[in-house]
C-alpha positions as a printed Julia matrix, in Angstrom:
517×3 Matrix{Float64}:
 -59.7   110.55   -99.46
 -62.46  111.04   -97.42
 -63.24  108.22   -94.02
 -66.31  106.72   -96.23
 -64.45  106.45   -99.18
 -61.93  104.72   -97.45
 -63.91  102.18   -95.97
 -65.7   101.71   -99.42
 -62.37  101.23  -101.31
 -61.35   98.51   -98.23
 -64.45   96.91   -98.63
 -63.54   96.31  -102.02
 -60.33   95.35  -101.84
 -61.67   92.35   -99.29
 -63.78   91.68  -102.27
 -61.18   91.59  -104.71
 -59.16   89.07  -102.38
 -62.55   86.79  -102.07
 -63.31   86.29  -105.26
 -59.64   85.81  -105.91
 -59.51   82.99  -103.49
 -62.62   81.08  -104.8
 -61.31   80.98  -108.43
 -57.82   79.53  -106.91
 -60.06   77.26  -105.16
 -62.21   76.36  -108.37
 -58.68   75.69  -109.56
 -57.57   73.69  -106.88
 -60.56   71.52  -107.03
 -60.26   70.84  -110.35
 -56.44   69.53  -110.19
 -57.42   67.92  -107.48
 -60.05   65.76  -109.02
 -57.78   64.49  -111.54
 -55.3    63.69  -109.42
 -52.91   66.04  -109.58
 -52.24   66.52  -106.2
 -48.75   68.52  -105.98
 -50.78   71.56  -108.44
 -53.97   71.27  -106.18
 -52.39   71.87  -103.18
 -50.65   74.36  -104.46
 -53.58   76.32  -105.3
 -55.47   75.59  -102.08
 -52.32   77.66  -100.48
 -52.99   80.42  -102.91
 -56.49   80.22  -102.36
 -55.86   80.38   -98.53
 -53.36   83.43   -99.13
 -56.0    84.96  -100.47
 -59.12   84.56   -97.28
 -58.15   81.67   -94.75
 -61.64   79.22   -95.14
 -62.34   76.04   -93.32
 -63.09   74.22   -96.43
 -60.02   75.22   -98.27
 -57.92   74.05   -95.44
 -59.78   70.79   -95.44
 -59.37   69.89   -98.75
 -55.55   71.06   -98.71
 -55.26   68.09   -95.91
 -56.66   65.45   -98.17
 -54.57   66.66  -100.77
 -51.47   66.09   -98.46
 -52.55   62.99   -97.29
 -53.17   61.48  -100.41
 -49.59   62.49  -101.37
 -48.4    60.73   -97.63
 -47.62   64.02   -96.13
 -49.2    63.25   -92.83
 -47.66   65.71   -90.38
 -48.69   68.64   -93.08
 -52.35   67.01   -93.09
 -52.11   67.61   -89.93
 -51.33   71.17   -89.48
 -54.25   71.82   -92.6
 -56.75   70.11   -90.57
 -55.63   71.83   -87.36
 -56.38   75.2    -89.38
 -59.64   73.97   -90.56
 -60.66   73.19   -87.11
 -59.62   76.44   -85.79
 -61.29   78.19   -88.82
 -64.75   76.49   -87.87
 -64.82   75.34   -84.64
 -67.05   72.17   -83.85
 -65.77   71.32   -87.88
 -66.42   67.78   -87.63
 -64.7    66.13   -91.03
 -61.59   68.1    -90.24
 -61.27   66.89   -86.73
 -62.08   63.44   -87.72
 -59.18   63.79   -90.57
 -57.31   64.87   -87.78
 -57.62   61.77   -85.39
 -56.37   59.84   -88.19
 -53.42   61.66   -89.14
 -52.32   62.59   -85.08
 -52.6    58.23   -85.42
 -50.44   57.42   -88.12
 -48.11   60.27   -85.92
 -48.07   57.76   -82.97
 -50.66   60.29   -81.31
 -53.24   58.44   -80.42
 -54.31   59.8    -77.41
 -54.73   63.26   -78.7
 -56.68   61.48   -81.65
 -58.91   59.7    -79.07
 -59.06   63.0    -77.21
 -60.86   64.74   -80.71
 -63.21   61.71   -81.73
 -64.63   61.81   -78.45
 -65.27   65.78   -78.78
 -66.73   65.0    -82.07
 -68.89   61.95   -81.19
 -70.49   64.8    -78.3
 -71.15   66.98   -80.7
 -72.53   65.39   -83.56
 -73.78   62.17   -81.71
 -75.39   60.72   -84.66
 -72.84   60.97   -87.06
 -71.37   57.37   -87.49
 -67.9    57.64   -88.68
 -65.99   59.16   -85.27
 -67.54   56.21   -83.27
 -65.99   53.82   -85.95
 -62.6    55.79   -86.23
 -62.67   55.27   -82.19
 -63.39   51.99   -82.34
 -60.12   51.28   -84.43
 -57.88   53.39   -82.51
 -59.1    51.52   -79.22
 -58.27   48.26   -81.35
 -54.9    49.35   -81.98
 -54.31   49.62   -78.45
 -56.18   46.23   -78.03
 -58.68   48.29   -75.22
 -61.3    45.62   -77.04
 -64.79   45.79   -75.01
 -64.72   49.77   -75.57
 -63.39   49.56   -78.83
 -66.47   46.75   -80.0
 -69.04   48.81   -77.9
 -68.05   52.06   -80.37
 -68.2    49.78   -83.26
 -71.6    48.53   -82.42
 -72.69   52.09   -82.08
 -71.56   53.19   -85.67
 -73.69   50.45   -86.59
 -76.84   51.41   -84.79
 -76.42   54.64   -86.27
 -75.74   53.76   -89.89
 -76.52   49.76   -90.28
 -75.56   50.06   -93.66
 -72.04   51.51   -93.2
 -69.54   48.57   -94.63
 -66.66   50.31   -93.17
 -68.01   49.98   -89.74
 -68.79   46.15   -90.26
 -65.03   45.57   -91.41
 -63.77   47.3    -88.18
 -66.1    45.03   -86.09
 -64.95   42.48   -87.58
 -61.55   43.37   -87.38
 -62.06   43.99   -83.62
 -64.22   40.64   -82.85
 -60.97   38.91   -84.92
 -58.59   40.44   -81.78
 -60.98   39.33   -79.39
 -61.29   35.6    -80.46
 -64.53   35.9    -81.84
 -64.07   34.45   -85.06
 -66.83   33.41   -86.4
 -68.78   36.62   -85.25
 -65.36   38.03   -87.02
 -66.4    36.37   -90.21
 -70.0    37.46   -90.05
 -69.29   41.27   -89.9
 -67.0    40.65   -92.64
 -69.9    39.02   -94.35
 -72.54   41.64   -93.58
 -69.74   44.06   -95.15
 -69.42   42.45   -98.84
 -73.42   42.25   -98.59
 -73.26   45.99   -98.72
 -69.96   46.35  -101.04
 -69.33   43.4   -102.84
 -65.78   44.28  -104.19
 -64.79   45.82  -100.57
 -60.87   44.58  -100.88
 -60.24   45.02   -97.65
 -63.13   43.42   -96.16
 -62.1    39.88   -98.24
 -59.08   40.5    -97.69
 -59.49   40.05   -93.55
 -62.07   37.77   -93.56
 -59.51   35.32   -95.87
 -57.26   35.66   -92.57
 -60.23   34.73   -90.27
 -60.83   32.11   -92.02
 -57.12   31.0    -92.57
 -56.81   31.42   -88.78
 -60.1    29.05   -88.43
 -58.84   26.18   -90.49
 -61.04   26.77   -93.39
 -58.15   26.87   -95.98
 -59.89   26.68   -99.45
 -62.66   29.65   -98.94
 -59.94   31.32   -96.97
 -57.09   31.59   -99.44
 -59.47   33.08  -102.15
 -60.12   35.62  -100.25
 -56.97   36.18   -99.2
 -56.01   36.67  -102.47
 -57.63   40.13  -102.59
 -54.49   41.33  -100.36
 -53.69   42.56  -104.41
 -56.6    44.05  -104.88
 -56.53   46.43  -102.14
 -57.05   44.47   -99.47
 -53.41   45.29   -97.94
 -52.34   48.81   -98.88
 -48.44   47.85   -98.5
 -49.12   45.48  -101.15
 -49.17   46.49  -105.13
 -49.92   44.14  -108.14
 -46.49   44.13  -110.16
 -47.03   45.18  -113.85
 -45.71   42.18  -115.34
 -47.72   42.59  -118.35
 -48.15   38.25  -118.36
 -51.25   36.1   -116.54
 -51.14   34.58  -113.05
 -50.62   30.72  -112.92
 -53.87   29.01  -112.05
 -52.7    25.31  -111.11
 -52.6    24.32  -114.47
 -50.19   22.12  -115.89
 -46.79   23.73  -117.05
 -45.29   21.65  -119.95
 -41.83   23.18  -120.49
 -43.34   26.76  -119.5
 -41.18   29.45  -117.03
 -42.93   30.34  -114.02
 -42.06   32.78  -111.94
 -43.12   33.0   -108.53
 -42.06   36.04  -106.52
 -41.51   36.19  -102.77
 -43.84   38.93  -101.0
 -44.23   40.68   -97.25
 -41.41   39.0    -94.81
 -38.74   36.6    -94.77
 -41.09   34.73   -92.35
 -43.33   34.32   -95.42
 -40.97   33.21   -98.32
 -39.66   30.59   -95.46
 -42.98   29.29   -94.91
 -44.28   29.23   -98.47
 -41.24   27.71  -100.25
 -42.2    24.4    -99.15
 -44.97   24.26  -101.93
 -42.39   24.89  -104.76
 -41.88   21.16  -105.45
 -45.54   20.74  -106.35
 -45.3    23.4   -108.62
 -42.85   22.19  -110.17
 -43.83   18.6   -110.4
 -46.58   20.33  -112.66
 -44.13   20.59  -115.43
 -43.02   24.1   -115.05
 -39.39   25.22  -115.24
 -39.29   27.18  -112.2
 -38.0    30.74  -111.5
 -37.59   31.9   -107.32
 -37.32   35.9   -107.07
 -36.48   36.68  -103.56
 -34.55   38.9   -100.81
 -30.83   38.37  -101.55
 -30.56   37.54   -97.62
 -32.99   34.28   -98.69
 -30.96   33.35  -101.66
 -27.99   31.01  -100.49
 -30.54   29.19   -98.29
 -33.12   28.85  -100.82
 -30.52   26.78  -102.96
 -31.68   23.84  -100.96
 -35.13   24.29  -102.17
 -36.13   21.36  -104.45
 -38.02   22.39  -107.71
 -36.26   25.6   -108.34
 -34.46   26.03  -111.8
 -33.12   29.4   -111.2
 -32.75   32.19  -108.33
 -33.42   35.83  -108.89
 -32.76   38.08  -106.37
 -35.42   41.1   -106.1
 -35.37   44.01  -107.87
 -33.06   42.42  -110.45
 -33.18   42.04  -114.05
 -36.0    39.29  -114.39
 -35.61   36.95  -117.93
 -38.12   36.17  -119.8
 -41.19   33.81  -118.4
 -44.76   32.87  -119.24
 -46.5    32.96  -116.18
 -45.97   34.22  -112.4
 -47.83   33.73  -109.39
 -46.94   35.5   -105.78
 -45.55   33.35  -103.31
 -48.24   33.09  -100.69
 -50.47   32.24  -103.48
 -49.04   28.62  -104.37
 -51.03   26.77  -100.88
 -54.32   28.27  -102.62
 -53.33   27.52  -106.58
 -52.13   24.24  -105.66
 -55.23   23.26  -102.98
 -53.56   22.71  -100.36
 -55.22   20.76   -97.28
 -54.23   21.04   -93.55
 -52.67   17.32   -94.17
 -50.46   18.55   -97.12
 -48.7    21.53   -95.1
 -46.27   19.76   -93.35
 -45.93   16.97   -95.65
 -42.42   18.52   -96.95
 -40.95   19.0    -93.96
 -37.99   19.59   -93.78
 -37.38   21.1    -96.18
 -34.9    23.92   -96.06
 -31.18   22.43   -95.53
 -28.11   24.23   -93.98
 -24.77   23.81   -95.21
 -22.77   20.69   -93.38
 -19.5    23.23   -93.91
 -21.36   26.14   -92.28
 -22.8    23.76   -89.69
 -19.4    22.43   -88.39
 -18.44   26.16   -88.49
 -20.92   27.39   -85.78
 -20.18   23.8    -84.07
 -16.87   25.07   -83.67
 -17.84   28.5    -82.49
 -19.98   27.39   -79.86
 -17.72   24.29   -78.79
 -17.04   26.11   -75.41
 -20.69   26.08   -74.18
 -21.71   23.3    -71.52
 -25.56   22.02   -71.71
 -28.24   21.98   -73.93
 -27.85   24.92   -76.36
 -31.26   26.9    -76.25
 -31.52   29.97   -78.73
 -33.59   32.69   -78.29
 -35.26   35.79   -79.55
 -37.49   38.31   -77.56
 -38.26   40.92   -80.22
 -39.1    41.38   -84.19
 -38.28   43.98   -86.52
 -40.29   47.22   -85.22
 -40.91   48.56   -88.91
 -41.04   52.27   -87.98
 -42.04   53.28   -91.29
 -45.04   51.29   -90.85
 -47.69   52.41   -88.44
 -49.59   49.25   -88.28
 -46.92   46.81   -88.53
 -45.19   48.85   -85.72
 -48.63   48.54   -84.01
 -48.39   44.65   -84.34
 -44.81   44.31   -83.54
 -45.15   45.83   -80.25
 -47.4    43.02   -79.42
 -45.71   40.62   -80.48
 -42.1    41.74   -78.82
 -41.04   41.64   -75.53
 -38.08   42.97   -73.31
 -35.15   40.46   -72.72
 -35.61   41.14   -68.86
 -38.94   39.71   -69.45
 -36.98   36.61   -69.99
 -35.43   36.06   -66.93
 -37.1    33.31   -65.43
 -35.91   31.38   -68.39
 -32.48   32.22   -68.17
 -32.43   31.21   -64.22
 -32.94   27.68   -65.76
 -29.94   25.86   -64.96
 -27.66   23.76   -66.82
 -28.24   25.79   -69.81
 -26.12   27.16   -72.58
 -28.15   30.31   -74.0
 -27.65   31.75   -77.44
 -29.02   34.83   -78.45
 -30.68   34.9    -82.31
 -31.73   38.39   -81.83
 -30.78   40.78   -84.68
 -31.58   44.41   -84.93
 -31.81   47.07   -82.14
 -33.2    45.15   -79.3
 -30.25   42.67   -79.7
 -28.9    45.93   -77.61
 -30.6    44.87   -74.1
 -28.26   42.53   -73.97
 -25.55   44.88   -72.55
 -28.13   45.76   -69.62
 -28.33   41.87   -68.29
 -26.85   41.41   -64.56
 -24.89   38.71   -65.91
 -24.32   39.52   -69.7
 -22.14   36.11   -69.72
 -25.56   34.63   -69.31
 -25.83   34.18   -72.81
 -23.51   33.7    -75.71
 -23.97   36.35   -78.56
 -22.3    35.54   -82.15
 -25.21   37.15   -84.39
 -22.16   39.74   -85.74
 -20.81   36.41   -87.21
 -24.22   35.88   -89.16
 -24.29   37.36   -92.73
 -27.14   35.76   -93.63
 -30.29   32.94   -93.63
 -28.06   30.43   -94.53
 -25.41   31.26   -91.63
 -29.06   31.61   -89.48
 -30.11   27.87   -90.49
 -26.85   26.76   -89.73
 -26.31   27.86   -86.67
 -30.01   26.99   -85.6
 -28.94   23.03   -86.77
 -26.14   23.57   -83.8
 -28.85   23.88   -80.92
 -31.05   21.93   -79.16
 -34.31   23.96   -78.84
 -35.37   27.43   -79.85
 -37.16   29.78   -77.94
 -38.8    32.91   -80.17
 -41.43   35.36   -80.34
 -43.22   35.32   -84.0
 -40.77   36.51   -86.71
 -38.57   35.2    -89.3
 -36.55   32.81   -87.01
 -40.09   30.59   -85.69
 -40.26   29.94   -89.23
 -36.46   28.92   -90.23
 -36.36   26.95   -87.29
 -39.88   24.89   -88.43
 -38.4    24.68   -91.93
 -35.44   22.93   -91.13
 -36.83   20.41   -88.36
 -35.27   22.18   -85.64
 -37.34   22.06   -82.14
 -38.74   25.8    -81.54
 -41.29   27.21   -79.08
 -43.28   30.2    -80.14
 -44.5    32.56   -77.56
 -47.5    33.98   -79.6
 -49.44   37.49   -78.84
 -52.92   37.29   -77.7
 -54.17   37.72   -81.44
 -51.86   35.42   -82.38
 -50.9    35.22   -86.38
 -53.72   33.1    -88.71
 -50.85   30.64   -89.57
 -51.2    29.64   -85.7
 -54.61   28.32   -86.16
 -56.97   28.86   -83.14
 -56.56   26.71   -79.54
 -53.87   24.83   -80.36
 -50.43   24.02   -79.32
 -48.95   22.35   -82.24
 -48.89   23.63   -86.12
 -49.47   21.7    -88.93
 -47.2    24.14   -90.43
 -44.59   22.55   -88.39
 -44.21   19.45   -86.78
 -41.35   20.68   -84.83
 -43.25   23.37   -83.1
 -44.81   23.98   -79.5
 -47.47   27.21   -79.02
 -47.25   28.93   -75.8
 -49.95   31.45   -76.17
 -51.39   34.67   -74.28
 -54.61   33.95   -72.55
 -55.09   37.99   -72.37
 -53.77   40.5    -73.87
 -50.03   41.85   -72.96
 -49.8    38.98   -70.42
 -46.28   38.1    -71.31
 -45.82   37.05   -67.67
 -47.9    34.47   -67.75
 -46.54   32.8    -71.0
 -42.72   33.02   -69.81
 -43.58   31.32   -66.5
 -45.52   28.61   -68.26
 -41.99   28.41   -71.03
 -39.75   28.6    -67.99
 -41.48   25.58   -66.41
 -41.66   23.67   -69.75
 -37.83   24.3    -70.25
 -37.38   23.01   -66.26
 -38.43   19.8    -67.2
 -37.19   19.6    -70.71
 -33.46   20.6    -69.33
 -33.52   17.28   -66.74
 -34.44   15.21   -69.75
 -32.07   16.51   -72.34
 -28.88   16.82   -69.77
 -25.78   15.33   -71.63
 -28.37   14.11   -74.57
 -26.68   17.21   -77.19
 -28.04   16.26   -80.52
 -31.3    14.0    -79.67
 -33.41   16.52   -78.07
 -37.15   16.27   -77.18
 -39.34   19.25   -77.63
């Protein structure tokens, strides 16, 4: 064979491999759109076999990432941007993948290259705008929102992250009206009723904000899923001999906190099922109003009507003067209590428990992202702990209940969470000490549900149950609110707590058992 008839035959074999590639991609595309995502992306990879295109490497990244493999959506989009440099969907995909990778500077790093090059394109200033939240850089983050905004006013997504941002901030009533300006645009935008239900929780304004709220099923929180129980949701109505079946959701934190509304729903005539965390369950016998306990993911019997949990304050219209009006209302063991007495008989002082970090939720992305502003190192703690004539307990459970080993004076504080099995053992030996001291998790709660004095060191965006410039709850009468003025200033909080507990150590001094919070 000749030189030109060699080039001719390799010209058509390129041919051959093009058109090849585009028919795997027609392929692709069509799997794809019906949501068969496993067959489209493997086409896409045949179709990239065949000629590596930008396009084809773009869409096999959304395919991944609607299937959750981030890290592979990744490397796709990384090809795409390679294949077509200055490609400015891929490299936006990008910065949110290299995110939910714990990469945010590199996905900082590409919004910023994008937002250069295609500076009136909207959605990179918005994805910046978020990540900068995340890492609670605020102005920045709300001057990049307000830009996405200028550039496409009518961009709901944009308003929601505003308001999101303007929610960290403080700003909650300029929160609520980005959240606003984004159901004027998309009236059944989940997510956007979903956060402006927790601005408004966080305001006070309980009835509006529970209904919105309640689109957390609808979308609004994408951990959350509506269960297919196949019967309707309870709407307040009376109950006559009826089963309902109310189902804990998110934390422990929450079931604690919620279970106090029970009673009422009961008192509405309804025989009363509890499904719950089998950690919960031997604690939640104390609950009045519930008829039987179900421990999740068990077989469930037969019932007419179910409501989630966190639904009940909303269903039952619930006022800020009816939150606390059970309280308390979670009761340890007297057996278990004498128990723990007995443990912690050597101790001399007030007994002060304490916990310095929540559960970090790795699998998570944003709850990690909120847990590390909630937490804090136990060495952050030392001011407290050169309090004198104190008997510390440590409450902390998980991995950083590890930092105790590192203390100059381990001694310091007396560690028996190996002894705790459960809630129950939790509440019991809370009902032994004198005060708590905790960052926001599970324990703030158990110690507010059973009347036990605690003092919550709160992040600068502090929870919605907190409320908004306050240092009491409503929740919880037992409760004090130490609170960030900025954010990541646990040093200032801790010296404020360590003078508090100065003063509340003189006046509780041989007093065991009558303290004053």
């Amino acid at each position: 064979m000749n030189r030109r008839a060699r080039r001719a035959a390799g010209a058509s074999q390129a041919e051959v491999r093009r058109d090849a590639a585009r028919q795997w991609f027609a392929t692709a595309l069509d799997r794809h759109q019906a949501g068969r995502l496993a067959e489209a992306a493997n086409f896409y990879a045949r179709s990239l076999r065949q000629a590596p295109e930008a396009e084809t490497y773009y869409n096999l990244g959304l395919a991944l990432m609607q299937m959750a493999k981030v890290g592979e959506a990744a490397d796709a989009w990384r090809a795409a941007c390679r294949a077509r440099p200055g490609y400015g969907l891929a490299a936006t995909n990008l910065a949110v993948a290299l995110a939910e990778l714990d990469q945010p500077a590199e996905a900082q790093t590409l919004l910023r290259q994008v937002a250069v090059l295609q500076p009136d394109w909207a959605e990179p200033y918005n994805n910046l705008a978020i990540l900068q939240g995340d890492a609670m850089i605020l102005q920045p983050a709300i001057v990049n929102g307000r830009r996405a905004l200028q550039i496409d006013p009518d961009y709901a997504d944009a308003h929601n992250s505003l308001g999101i941002l303007l929610h960290q901030q403080g700003n909650l009533s300029a929160a609520a009206d980005s959240y606003r300006s984004a159901l004027r645009l998309n009236p059944d935008f989940a997510k956007a009723h979903f956060n402006l239900g927790l601005t408004l929780l966080r305001m006070g304004i309980l009835a509006e904000g529970w209904r919105h709220y309640a689109w957390r099923w609808r979308g609004g929180a994408r951990h959350l899923q509506p269960r297919p129980f196949g019967k309707p949701l309870w709407q307040g109505e009376t109950l006559p001999g009826q089963r309902l079946l109310l189902h804990a959701e998110q934390g422990f934190g929450d079931t604690l906190q919620f279970v106090r509304f029970i009673a009422q729903a009961a008192a509405r005539g309804a025989h009363i099922l509890l499904e719950a965390p089998r950690p919960l369950l031997r604690l939640l016998e104390s609950v009045d109003g519930v008829a039987e306990l179900l421990p999740t993911g068990s077989a469930l019997p037969a019932f007419d009507c179910h409501l989630p949990l966190m639904s009940l304050a909303g269903v039952l219209g619930i006022a800020e003067d009816g939150l606390s009006a059970a309280v308390p209302y979670l009761h340890p063991d007297p057996g278990t209590v004498a128990l723990w007495q007995s443990r912690l008989a050597a101790g001399s002082g007030p007994r002060v428990g304490l916990v310095w970090s929540g559960d970090p939720r790795r699998h998570d992305p944003r709850a990690r992202t909120i847990d590390a502003r909630r937490s804090l190192p136990l060495e952050a703690l030392s001011p407290l702990l050169a309090v004198p004539g104190i008997s510390f307990v440590s409450l902390q459970l998980g991995e950083a209940a590890g930092q105790l080993a590192a203390l100059p004076d381990p001694s310091r504080i007396t560690d028996a969470t190996s002894l705790i099995g459960d809630f129950a053992d939790s509440a019991a030996l809370l009902a032994t000490l004198d005060l708590v001291i905790t960052v926001d998790t599970a324990m703030a709660h158990l110690a507010g549900a059973i009347g036990c004095p605690v003092w919550i060191l709160s992040r600068f965006d502090g929870c919605w149950r907190w409320l908004e410039g306050r240092d009491d709850s409503p929740w919880y009468p037992s409760a004090r609110l130490f609170r960030q003025t900025s954010s990541g200033d646990w040093t200032g909080v801790v010296a404020r707590v360590a003078a508090a507990l100065g003063e509340w150590a003189l006046r509780n001094q041989g007093d065991r058992g009558k303290p004053d919070p």
